[in-house]
Rosetta silent file (secondary structure, phi, psi, omega in degrees, C-alpha in Angstrom):
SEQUENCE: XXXXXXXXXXXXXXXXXXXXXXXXXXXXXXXXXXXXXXXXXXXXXXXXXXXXXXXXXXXXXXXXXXXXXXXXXXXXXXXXXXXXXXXXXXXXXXXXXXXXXXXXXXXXXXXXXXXXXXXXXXXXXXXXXXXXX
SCORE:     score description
SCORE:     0.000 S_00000001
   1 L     0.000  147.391  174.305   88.131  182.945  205.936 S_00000001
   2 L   -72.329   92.078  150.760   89.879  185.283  208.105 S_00000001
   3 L    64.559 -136.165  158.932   93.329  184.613  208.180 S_00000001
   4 L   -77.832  -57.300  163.882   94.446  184.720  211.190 S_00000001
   5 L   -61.185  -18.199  168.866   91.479  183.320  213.138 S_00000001
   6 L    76.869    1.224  168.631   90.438  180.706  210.420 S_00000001
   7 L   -70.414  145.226  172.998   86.896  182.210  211.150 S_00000001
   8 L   -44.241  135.971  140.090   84.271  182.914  207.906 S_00000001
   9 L  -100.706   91.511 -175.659   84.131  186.656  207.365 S_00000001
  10 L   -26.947  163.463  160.693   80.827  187.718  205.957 S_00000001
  11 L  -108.705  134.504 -154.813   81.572  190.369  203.069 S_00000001
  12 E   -70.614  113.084  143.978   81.607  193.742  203.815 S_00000001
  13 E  -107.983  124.854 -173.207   79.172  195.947  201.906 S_00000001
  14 E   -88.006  136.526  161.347   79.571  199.821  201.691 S_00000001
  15 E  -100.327  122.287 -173.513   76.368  201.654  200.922 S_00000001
  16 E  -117.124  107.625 -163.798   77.686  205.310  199.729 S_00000001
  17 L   175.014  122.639  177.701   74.456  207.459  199.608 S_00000001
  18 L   -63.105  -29.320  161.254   73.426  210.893  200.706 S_00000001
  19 L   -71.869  114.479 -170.084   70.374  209.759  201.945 S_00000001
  20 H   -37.393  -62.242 -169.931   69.751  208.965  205.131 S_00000001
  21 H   -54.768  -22.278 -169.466   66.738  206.661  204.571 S_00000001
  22 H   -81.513  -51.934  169.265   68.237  204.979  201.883 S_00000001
  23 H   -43.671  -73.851 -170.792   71.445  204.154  203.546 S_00000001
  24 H   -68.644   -5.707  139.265   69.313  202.611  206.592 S_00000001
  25 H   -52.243  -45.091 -174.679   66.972  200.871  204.174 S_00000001
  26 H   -79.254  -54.863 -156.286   69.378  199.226  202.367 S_00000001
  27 H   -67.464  -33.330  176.963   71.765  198.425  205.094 S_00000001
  28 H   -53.821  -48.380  178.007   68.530  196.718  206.972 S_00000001
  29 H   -69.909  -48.025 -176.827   67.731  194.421  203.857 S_00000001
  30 H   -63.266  -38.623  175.121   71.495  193.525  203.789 S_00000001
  31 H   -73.499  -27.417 -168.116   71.974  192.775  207.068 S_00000001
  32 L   -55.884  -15.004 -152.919   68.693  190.893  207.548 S_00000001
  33 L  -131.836   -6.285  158.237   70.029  188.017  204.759 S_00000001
  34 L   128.206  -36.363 -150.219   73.630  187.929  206.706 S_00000001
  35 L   -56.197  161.627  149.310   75.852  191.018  204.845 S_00000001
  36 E  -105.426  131.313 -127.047   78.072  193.371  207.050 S_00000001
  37 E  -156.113  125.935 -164.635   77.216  196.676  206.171 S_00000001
  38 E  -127.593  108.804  165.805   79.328  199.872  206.655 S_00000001
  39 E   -97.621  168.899 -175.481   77.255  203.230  205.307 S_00000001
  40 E  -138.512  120.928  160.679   78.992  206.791  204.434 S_00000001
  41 L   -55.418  -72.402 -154.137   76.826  209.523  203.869 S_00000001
  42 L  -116.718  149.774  169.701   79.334  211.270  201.080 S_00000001
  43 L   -53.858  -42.772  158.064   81.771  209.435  198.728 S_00000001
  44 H   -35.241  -71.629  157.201   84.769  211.532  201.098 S_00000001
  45 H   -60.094   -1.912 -172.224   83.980  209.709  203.875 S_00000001
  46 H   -96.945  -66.013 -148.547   83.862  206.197  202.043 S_00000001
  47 H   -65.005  -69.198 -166.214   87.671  206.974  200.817 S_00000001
  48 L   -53.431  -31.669  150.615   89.196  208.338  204.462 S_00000001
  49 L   -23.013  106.125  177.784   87.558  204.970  205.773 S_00000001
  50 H   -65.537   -1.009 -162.042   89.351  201.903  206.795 S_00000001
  51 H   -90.070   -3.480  166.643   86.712  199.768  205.990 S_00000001
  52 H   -39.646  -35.127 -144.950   87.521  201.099  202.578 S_00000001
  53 H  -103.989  -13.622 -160.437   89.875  198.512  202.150 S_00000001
  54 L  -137.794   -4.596  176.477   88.030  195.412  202.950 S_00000001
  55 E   -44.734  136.741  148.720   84.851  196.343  200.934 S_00000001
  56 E   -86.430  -12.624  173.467   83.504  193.354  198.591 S_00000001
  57 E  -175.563  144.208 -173.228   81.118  195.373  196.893 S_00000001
  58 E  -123.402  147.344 -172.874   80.069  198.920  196.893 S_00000001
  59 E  -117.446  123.000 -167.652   76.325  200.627  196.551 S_00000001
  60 E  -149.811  106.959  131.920   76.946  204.005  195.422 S_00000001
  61 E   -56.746  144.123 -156.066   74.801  206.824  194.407 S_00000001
  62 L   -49.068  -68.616 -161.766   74.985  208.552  191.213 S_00000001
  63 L   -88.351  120.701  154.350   74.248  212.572  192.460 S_00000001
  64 L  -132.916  138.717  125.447   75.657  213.232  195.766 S_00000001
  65 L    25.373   74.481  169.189   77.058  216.246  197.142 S_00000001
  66 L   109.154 -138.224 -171.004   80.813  216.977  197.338 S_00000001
  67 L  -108.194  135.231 -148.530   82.060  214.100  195.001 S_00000001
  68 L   -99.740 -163.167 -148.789   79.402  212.245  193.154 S_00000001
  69 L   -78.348  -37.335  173.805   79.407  208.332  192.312 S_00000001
  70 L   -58.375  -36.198  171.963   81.507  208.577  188.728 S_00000001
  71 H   -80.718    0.798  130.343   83.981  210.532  190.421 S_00000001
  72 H   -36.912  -48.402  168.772   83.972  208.099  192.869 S_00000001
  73 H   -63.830  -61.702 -152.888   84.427  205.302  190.297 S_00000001
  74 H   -74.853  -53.849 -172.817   87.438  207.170  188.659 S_00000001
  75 H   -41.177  -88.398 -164.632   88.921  207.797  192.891 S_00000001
  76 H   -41.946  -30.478 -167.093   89.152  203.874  193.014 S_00000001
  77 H   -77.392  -50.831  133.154   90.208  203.329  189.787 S_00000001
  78 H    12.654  -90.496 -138.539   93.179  205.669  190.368 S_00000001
  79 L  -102.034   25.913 -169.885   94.467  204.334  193.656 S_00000001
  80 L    10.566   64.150 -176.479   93.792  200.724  191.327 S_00000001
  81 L  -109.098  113.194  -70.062   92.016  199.827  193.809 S_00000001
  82 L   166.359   93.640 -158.054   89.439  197.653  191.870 S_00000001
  83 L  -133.764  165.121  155.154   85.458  196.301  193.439 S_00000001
  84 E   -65.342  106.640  168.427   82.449  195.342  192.293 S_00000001
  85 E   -96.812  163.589 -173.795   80.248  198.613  192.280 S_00000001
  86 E  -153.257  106.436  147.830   76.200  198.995  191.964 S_00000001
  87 E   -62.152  125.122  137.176   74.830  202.670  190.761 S_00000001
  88 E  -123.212  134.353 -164.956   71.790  203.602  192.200 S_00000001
  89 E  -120.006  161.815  172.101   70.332  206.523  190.942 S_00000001
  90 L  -122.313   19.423  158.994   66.547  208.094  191.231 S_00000001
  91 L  -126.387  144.868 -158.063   67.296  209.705  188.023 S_00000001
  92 L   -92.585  123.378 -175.357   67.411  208.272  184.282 S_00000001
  93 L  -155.572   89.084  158.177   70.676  209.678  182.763 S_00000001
  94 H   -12.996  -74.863 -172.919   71.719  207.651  179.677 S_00000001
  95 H   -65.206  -57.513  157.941   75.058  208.872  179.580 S_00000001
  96 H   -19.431  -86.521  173.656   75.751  208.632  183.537 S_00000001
  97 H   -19.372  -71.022 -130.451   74.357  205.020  183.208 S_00000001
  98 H  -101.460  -41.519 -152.140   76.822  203.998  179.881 S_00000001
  99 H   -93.174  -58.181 -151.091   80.172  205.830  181.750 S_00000001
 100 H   -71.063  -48.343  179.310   79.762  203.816  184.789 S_00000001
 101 H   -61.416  -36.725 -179.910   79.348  200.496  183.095 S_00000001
 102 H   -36.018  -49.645 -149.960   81.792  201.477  180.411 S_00000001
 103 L   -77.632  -13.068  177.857   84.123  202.150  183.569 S_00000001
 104 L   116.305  -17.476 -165.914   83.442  198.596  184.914 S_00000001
 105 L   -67.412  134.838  179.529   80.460  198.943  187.200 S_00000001
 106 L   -55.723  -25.827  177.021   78.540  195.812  187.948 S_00000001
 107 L   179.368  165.743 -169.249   74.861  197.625  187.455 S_00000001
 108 E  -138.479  107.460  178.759   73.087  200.883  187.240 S_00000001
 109 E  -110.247  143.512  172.297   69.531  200.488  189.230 S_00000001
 110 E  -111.067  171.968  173.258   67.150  202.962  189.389 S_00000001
 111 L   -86.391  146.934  -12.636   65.155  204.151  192.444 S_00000001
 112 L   -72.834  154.397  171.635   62.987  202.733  193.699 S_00000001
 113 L  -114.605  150.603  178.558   64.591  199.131  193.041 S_00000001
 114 L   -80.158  170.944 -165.211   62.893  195.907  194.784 S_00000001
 115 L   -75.051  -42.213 -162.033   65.058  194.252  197.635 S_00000001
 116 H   -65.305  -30.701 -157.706   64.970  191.040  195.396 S_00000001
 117 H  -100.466   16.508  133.605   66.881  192.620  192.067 S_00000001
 118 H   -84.991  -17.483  172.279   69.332  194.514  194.478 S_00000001
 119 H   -87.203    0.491 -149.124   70.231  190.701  196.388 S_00000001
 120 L  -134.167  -12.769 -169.314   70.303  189.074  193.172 S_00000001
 121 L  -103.060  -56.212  163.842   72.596  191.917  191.526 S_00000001
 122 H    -1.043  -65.188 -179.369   74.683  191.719  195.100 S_00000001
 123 H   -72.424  -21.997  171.068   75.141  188.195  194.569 S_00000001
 124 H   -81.191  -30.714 -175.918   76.441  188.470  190.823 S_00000001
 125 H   -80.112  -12.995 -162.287   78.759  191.071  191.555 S_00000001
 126 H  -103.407  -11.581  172.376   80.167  188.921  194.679 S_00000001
 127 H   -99.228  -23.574 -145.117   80.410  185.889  192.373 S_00000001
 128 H   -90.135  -55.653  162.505   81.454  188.085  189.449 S_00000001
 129 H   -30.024  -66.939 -174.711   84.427  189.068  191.843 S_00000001
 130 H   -70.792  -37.502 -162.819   85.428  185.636  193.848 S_00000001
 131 H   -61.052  -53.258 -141.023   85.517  184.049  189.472 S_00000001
 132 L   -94.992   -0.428 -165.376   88.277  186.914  188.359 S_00000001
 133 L   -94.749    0.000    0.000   90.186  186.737  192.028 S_00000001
């Protein structure tokens, strides 16, 4: 609930991804099932962002540009600022994969992923979240 207004506030999901199509793919499947959906092309713009602040879970690609999803991980964890994250990557990188869960991340999907096993990982990390809160 909001607050101040006592109205329900969906939960905010940031999609972090250099890809256009991907962004607007995603955020279309999210919204369609209810989500509020804020994308950032680069990991930069995700930080300088107020909606930074109100994310419940973030969709993050591994290789970006500029700063890529681990350093991304490592940004939040820093500033303890502390979310459920989801890699998605369209490349198989063992070691990538293993530092982000080591690091806490809720899942490491690769591309393409089906709609169902990204709402179903969505929904664990947002339950995963509300249990330790």
């Amino acid at each position: 609930m909001h607050e101040q207004t006592g109205v329900f506030r969906l939960p905010l999901i940031a999609i972090v991804d250099d890809d256009r199509s991907v962004r607007n793919a995603v955020g279309r499947l999210l919204r369609s099932v209810g989500f509020r959906v804020a994308p950032f092309a680069t990991a930069e713009d995700f930080l300088q962002a107020p909606q930074h602040h109100e994310t419940a879970c973030l969709i993050v690609d591994l290789c970006m540009p500029g700063m890529n999803g681990l350093e991304l991980q490592r940004q939040l964890a820093a500033r303890q600022r502390y979310l459920p994250i989801i890699f998605i990557s369209a490349y198989s990188d063992a070691n990538a994969r293993a530092q982000a869960l080591q690091a806490g991340a809720v899942a490491f999907l690769h591309k393409p992923f089906s709609n169902t096993v990204l709402l179903d990982t969505i929904s664990a990390a947002l339950a995963r979240d509300s249990g330790s809160t």
